[in-house]
N, C-alpha and C positions, 0 to 999 in steps of 0.2 A: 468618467468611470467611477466609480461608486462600488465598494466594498459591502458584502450580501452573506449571510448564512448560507452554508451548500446547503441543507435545506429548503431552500428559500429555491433551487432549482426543481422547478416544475418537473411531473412525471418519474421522480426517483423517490423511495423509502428507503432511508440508512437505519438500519438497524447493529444494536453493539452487544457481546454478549462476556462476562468477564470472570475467569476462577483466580484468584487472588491469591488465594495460599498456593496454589501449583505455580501460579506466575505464566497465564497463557489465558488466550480467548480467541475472540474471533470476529470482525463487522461485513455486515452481507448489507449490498446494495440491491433494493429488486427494483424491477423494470415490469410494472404485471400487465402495461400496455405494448411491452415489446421494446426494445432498443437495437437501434445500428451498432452496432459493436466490434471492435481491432485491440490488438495484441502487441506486445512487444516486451521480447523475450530474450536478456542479455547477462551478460557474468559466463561462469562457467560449473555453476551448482543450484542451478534450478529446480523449483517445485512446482508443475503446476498440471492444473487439469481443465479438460475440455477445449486448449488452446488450438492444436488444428483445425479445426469447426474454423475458425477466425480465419483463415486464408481467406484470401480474394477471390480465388475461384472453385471455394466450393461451397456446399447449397445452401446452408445455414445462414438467413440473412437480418435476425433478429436474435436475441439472446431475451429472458426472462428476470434475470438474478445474477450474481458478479458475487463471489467473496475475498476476504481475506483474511489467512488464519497463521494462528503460532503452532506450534506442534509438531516440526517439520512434515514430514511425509503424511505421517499420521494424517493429520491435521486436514487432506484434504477429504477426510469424512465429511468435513464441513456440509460438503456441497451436498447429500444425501438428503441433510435435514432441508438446505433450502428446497431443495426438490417435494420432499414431502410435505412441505409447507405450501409452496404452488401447485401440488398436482391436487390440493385438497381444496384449493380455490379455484381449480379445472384454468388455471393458465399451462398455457404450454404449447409446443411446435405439434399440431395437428396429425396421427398418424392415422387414421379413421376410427382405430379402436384406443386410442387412450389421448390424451394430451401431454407430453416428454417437455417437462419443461428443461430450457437448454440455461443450464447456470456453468460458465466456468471458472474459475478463480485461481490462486498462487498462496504459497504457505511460506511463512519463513521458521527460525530454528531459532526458540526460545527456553529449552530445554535445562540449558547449566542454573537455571533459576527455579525458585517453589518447588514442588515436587513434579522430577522430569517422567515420571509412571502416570500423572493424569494429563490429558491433551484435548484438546477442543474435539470432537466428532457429533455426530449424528443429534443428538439434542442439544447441544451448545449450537448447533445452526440453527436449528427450528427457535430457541430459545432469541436467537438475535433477532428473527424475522421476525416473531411474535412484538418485541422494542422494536422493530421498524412500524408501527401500525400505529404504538402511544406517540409519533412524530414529536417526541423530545427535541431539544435542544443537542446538537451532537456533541459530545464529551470529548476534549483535546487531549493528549496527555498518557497518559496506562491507563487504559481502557480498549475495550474488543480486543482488537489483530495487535496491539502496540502495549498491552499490560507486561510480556515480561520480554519486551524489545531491550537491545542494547546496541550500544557504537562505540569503537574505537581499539579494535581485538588485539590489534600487532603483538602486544606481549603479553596474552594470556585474557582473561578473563577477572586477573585480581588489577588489573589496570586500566579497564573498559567503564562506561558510563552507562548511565539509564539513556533510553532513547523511549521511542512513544509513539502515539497517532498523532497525525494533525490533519487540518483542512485550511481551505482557503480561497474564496470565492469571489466572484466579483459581476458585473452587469453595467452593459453600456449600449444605451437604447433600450432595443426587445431584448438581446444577445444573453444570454447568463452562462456563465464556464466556471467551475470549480477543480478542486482535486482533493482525495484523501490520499495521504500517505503513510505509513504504519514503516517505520524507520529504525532498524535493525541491520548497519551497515559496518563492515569489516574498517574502512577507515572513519575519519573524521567527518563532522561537519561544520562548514560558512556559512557564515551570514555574507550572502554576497551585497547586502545593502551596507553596508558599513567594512567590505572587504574585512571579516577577522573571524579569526577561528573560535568557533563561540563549544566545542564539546569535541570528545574525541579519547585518545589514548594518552593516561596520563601518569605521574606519578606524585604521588603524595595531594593531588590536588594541583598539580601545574602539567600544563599540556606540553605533550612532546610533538608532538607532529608525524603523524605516521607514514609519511613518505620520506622522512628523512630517517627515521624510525626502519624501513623498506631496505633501502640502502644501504645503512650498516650491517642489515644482515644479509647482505647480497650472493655471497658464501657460505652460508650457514646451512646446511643442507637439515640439518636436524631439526631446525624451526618449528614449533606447533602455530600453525596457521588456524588451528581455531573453527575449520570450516561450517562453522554455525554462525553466518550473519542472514543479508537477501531483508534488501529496503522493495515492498511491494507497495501498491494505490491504484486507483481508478482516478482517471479524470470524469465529470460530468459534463455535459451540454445539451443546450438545445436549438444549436446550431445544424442546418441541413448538409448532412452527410450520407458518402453511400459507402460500402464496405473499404472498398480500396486505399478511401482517403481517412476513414478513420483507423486503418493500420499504420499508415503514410504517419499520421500525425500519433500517436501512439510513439511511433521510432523516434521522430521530432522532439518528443518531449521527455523524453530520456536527459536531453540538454540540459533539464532543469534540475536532474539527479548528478549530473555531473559538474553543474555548478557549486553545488552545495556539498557534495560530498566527494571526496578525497582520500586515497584513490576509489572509483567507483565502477563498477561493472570488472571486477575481479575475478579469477579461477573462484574464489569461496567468498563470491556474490552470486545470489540466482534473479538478480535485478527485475522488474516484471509492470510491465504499464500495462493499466486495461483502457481504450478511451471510448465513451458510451455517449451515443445521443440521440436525443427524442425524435431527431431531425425532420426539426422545422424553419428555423430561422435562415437565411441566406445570405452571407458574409464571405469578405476576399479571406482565403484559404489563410495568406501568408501572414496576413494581421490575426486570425484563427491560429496559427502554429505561436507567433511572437507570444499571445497572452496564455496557449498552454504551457507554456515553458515558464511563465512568469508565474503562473498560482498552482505548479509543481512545487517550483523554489519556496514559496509559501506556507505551503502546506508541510514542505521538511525542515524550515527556519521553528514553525508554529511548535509541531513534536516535538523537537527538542526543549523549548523555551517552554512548555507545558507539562512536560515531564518532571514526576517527581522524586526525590530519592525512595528507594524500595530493592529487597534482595539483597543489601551490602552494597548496592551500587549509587555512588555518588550522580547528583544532578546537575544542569546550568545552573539551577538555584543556588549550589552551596559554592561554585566559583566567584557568585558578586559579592 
């Protein structure tokens, strides 16, 4: 196994698009040859769109384009601009009289940062597709969907950290699987390779631990919970898959959201896996789920470790 640019996965354009004084953006994955595409959709404050298309049995069996954006609701303008970005290169699901191309995507809620009146929409998508063409180098870190991401909410917002995008790729044989993940989650995160809490909810610079942090206020009915977190990403591949089992593994790799982040898939989480593949390659399912779950973890370890201080919010960087 060998470590690979997601990039370096054939049949995908990552594209990143980023307003810096607002503290929000947005990164769109297109697929202009098509992709098998699943969903998986968990927390209890979700944003997203186009997601029912992804069931198993209904008709929709390729998707075009994939985003992920800050801005909560807003935000999922995003997808207008990828759309008018593919329908102007005539990709799209065939209806005789037009080509519809099928993008769906998930937003999370990056708002308490930069200025919360501007938000990613309709040319901030076409803006990123346009950066998915110059096939860059993908940017870890605040940038796109992860510029004014944060983690670790339990007590407000003046004790939260910077969080971020990350990716994390890898290839063994033909096989190549990645994941982006744009990391804006209500608790902490692990490094599950070294078991230790590497960011999260803190005070003065020392972390508390937000499940114990949970507990004490178990009674507290007055609590602000903050409900602007929701850690979203796509996995890539190009692994042969058909709908069914790229929803199957989609839910699977949730695992690797739940390793790293503490507690995860919460009432004010809208959690949200996309998994996309070119499918081609032909590989045992189970050893396919083990290595999703593994360059999920990766790609949530990477965000944070790439993230830099911005907005008043302290980084991994300023705890070493």
């Amino acid at each position: 196994m060998k470590n690979i640019k997601i990039k370096e996965i054939e049949g995908f354009r990552i594209g990143q698009a980023s307003d810096e004084l607002a503290g929000t953006g947005c990164t769109v994955v297109l697929c202009e040859e098509g992709a098998v595409a699943g969903v998986d959709v968990r927390g209890g404050s979700p944003g997203t769109r186009e997601t029912d298309l992804l069931k198993s049995e209904n008709l929709i069996q390729r998707i075009h384009g994939c985003f992920l954006a800050g801005g909560s609701a807003y935000g999922l303008d995003v997808g207008s601009g990828v759309m008018k970005f593919l329908e102007e290169q005539e990709i799209g699901f065939d209806v005789s009289v037009a080509k519809v191309p099928i993008v769906p995507g998930a937003i999370l809620f990056d708002m308490m940062v930069g200025d919360s009146k501007r938000r990613p929409g309709k040319d901030m998508g076409y803006k990123a597709c346009e950066d998915a063409l110059l096939n860059q180098d993908f940017k870890n870190g605040n940038y796109g969907a992860g510029t004014g991401a944060s983690i670790g909410k339990a007590l407000g917002p003046q004790h939260c950290m910077k969080g971020g995008i990350g990716s994390y790729a890898v290839q063994i044989g033909s096989l190549k699987i990645g994941a982006v993940i744009a990391v804006n989650s209500f608790g902490d995160v692990y490094d599950p390779s070294v078991g230790k809490l590497i960011a999260g909810v803190h005070e003065n610079k020392t972390l508390l631990n937000t499940e114990k942090v949970l507990i004490n206020q178990l009674h507290d009915n007055e609590t602000n919970r903050f409900s602007g977190n929701t850690t979203i990403g796509t996995i890539l591949t190009n692994a042969a898959l058909d709908k069914a089992t790229a929803n199957k593994l989609a839910s699977i790799s949730q695992d690797g959201l739940a390793r790293t982040i503490r507690p995860s898939h919460t009432f004010v989480d809208g959690d949200t896996l996309f998994m996309l593949s070119t499918n081609e390659i032909e590989v045992d399912l189970n050893s396919l789920a083990s290595l999703s779950v593994q360059v999920v973890e990766k790609a949530v370890v990477n965000a944070v470790k790439s993230a830099k201080t911005a907005y008043e919010l302290i980084s991994y960087q300023d705890l070493l």
